[in-house]
C-alpha positions, 0 to 999 in steps of 0.5 A: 349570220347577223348582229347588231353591234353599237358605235361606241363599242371600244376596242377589243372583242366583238360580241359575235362568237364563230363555231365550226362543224366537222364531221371527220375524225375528231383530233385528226388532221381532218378534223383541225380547223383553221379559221381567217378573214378573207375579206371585210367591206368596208375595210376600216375600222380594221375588224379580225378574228382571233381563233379560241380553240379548232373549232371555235373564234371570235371577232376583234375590232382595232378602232371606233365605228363611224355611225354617220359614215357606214351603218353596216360591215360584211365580213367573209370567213374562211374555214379550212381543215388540215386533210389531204387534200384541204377542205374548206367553206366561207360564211358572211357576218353581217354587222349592223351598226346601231347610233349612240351619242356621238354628237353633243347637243348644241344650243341655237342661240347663245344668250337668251333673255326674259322677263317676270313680274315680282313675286309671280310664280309662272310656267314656261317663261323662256324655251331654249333650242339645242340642235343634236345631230344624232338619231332622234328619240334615241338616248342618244338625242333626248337632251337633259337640262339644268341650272349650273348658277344663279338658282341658289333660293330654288326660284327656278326650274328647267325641264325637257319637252318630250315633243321638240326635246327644248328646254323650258325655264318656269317660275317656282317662286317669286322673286323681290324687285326689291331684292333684285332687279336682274337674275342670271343664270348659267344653264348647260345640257347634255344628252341622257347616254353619255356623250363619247368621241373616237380619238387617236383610234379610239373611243372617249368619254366626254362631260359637259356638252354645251352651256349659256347665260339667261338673263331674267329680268324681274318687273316691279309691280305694287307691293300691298302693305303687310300687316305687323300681324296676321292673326291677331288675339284679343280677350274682352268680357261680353256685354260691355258698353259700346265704343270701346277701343279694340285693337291699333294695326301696323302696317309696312308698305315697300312701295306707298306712303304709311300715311296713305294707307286707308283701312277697312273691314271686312268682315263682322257678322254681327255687326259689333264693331267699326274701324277708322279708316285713317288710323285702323282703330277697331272700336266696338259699336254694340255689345258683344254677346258669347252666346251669339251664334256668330261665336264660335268656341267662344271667339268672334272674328273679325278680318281688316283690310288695308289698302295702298295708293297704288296703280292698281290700289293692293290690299293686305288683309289681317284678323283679329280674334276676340276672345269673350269671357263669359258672366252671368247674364243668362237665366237659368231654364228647363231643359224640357218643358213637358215630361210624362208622369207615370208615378208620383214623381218624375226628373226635371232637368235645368240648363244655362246658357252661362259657363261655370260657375254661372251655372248649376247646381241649380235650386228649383222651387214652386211658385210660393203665391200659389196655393193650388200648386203647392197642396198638389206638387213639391220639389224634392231635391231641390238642388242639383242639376236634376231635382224631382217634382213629386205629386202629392195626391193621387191624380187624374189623367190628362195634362198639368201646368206646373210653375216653378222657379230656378236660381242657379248658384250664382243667386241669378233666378228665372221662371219656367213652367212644366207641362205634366202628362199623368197617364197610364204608362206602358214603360220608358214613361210613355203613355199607353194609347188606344189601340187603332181597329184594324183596318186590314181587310181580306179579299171577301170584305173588298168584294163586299165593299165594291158590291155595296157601292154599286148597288148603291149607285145603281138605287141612286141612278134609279131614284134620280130618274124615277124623281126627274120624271115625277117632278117633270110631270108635276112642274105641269100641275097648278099650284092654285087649288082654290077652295073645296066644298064638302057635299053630303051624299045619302047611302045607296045601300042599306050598309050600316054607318060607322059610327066612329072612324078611327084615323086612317093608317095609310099603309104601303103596298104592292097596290101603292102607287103614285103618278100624275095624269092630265093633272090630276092625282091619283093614290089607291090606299087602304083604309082599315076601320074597327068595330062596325066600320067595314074595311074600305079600298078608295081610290082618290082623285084630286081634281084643280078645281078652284071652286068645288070638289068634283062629285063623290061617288059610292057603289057597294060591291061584295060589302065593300063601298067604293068610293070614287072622284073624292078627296082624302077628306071627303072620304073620311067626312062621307063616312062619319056621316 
């Protein structure tokens, strides 16, 4: 069997617990067990066994485990029974030993030195070494570090490197040069397990294992001057007159003359102040407004520097809240200037930028020199924080533009005018609109939609060509027609005449058409005459002759005249004749 035991067991019982089995009769001298060491390697310390009952022992130790010396003891057991004859068996224990801290952690060097600017704050400022001759990352080697003396303001810390197991010294708070220009400290370390030690066979508890001295030295570095106060509070009215003296600073410097101070500012949103930049004296150099939205909660800020001598030059910083008191410098107005009218009277809300009592209750009336106004509107009530403007005749819907003044309680008085939509409402004062024609349209009024736009499209791109064509041909046709001569013709046939032509109706037909040939224009027509005129169909050609018009001709067909090579005029002349 085996079991691992630990080096610092003390003396005593070994937790390893030997049982024996026999079969014979139980309570006779077959069954009665002896137990005893028959050998132990190796030999020290002295391991035994100490026999509980027949059948059952447990091993002892007298003296301390050795880690560095032996890691691991055999022992071999015997088990011998009281028959005739004896019978006996062995068995090995195998004993492993396991490390613990036997060895105290040991620092490397004995004096250890480092070094802070004033009033830094700074990690891993100084590492310190130890050297711990038991297995490492076992309790037994993790050291454990801290400060015995010389951190009594905390300024300090010290913490373990879990990776080189060394001890690293930071700054938490900075230390005053002033104060101090070397700190010492006394810093021990032990083991996380405690530390244990065999003597005179056995094995002892230790304290402490080892401490040395620090000494960290505090560099001086310039110190900014300090201001007697941070923040500081200051109450002005608003709107007073430029160039008063608002505040003095103090300031203290450990490190640079008073005298050498300067002074600056740093921040004035609105620009409503200056400061000296000898002597700090903050004066105003424009009127401070409490309505100004660089005022928050009624308080302006504003933040001062001063900066030092120094190598570098430091700075402290201060700021100076100025509280403004309000006064009535602010006319009252309409909280809305429109309102919807769907009565005969309607709520008219007033405001100030004013606190109290600069402000309401306000007193709301109409422009006296209006007479207009005043047979059409009144005010009733006209105090309060609301006051109702009340129509005194029926009126017609559209937009009105009603003047009025409002004084709040202080007497102070301003102008404003409200725009008045009377209309028909359709409750929460609101007008009622015409309804929108719905434009929802189903898939049929789509499809007829796209129908009619391309049938458009395909008249139109028919028209574009038919009209390039006829204007192709007549781009060829003389513009100069010269002068036309009327020729009377006598009738071939005894057709009676007309006597009065009424005018032509050219009418359009399936026979109509129009075209351009060899320069010359022909239109077929319908001439429709009444009484006794007969019912014509010419054909009218137009010649370009500049001098005369070619020759009129009429044959008689069917009783019906037809005449060729004439113009429109001609026919109608020919036939009055």
């Amino acid at each position: 069997m085996s079991a691992d035991v630990r080096e610092d067991t003390v003396e005593g019982y070994l937790p390893i617990r030997i049982e024996v089995i026999d079969p014979d009769q139980e309570d006779s001298p077959n069954s009665t067990v002896t137990l005893s060491v028959v050998s132990q390697s190796p030999q020290v310390p002295k391991i035994d066994l100490d026999q509980i009952d027949p059948r059952m022992a447990q091993l002892t130790l007298k003296g301390c485990f050795d880690y560095d010396k032996f890691k691991k003891y055999e022992i071999t057991l015997q088990a011998k029974d009281h028959g005739k004859p004896s019978l006996s068996s062995t068995a090995v224990v195998t004993l492993n030993i396991i490390d613990t801290n036997s060895h105290p952690p040991i620092f490397k060097a004995r004096k250890y030195q480092g070094e802070i600017p004033e009033m830094v704050t700074r990690e891993n400022v100084l590492r310190l070494a130890i050297e711990d001759k038991d297995t490492p990352n076992t309790p037994g080697w993790r050291a454990k570090y801290f400060i015995i003396k010389g951190n009594e303001e905390d300024n300090y810390k010290i913490e373990t490197d879990p990776d080189t197991n060394e001890g690293v010294l930071s700054v938490v708070k900075g230390k005053d040069f002033e104060e101090s220009a070397f700190i010492n400290l006394q810093i021990g370390v032990e083991n996380e397990e405690p530390l244990f030690a065999c003597k005179d066979a056995a094995p002892k508890i230790k304290g402490i294992s080892d401490s040395i001295n620090v000494t960290i030295k505090v560099i001086d570095v310039n110190d900014p001057p300090q201001f007697h106060k941070e923040s500081v509070d200051i109450y002005e009215k608003e709107e007073e007159e430029p160039g008063k003296l608002l505040y003095t600073p103090k300031v203290h410097d450990v490190d640079s003359d008073v005298s050498k101070i300067s002074f600056v500012l740093l921040d004035d949103p609105a620009d409503w102040v200056s400061v000296d930049k000898k002597t700090g004296h903050l004066r105003t150099t424009g009127k401070m407004d409490r309505e100004s939205p660089f005022v928050h909660d009624n308080i302006y800020k504003i933040v001062i520097a001063a900066v030092d001598d120094g190598k570098p030059p430091a700075s402290g910083t201060s700021s100076i809240l100025v509280h403004l008191l309000d006064i009535n410098d602010n006319k009252p107005k309409l909280r809305y200037n429109s309102v919807t009218m769907c009565g005969n009277k309607v709520m008219l809300a007033a405001k100030d930028l004013d606190l109290h009592p600069y402000g309401g209750p306000y007193t709301v009336s109409l422009k006296s020199d209006d007479a207009t106004q005043l047979q059409r509107w009144k005010v009733d009530p006209t105090t309060g924080e609301e006051v109702g403007l009340v129509s005194l005749k029926t009126l017609a819907y559209g937009n009105y533009s009603v003047p009025l003044v409002i004084e709040d309680q202080q007497g102070l008085s301003g102008e404003d005018t409200v725009i008045v939509s009377v209309c028909d409402c359709e409750g929460g004062n609101v007008c009622r609109h015409k309804q929108p024609l719905s434009t929802s349209l189903g898939p049929a009024g789509i499809g007829l939609i796209l129908a009619a736009l391309l049938l458009f499209l395909l008249i139109f791109f028919i028209l574009v060509c038919e009209c390039g064509k006829q204007f192709k041909h007549l781009s060829e046709v003389q513009q100069d027609e010269g002068q036309q001569t009327l020729i009377k013709y006598n009738q071939e046939a005894g057709g009676a005449e007309c006597k009065t032509v009424p005018p032509l109706l050219l009418t359009h037909s399936k026979e109509l058409d129009t075209t351009v040939t060899n320069g010359l224009k022909q239109r077929t027509m319908q001439i429709t005459s009444t009484g006794d005129c007969m019912r014509l169909t010419e054909t009218l050609w137009t010649t370009q002759s500049t001098n005369h018009i070619s020759t009129c001709t009429r044959k008689k067909r069917a009783g019906v005249s037809h005449w060729r090579n004439c113009p429109l005029a001609s026919v109608e002349k020919i036939s009055s004749l």
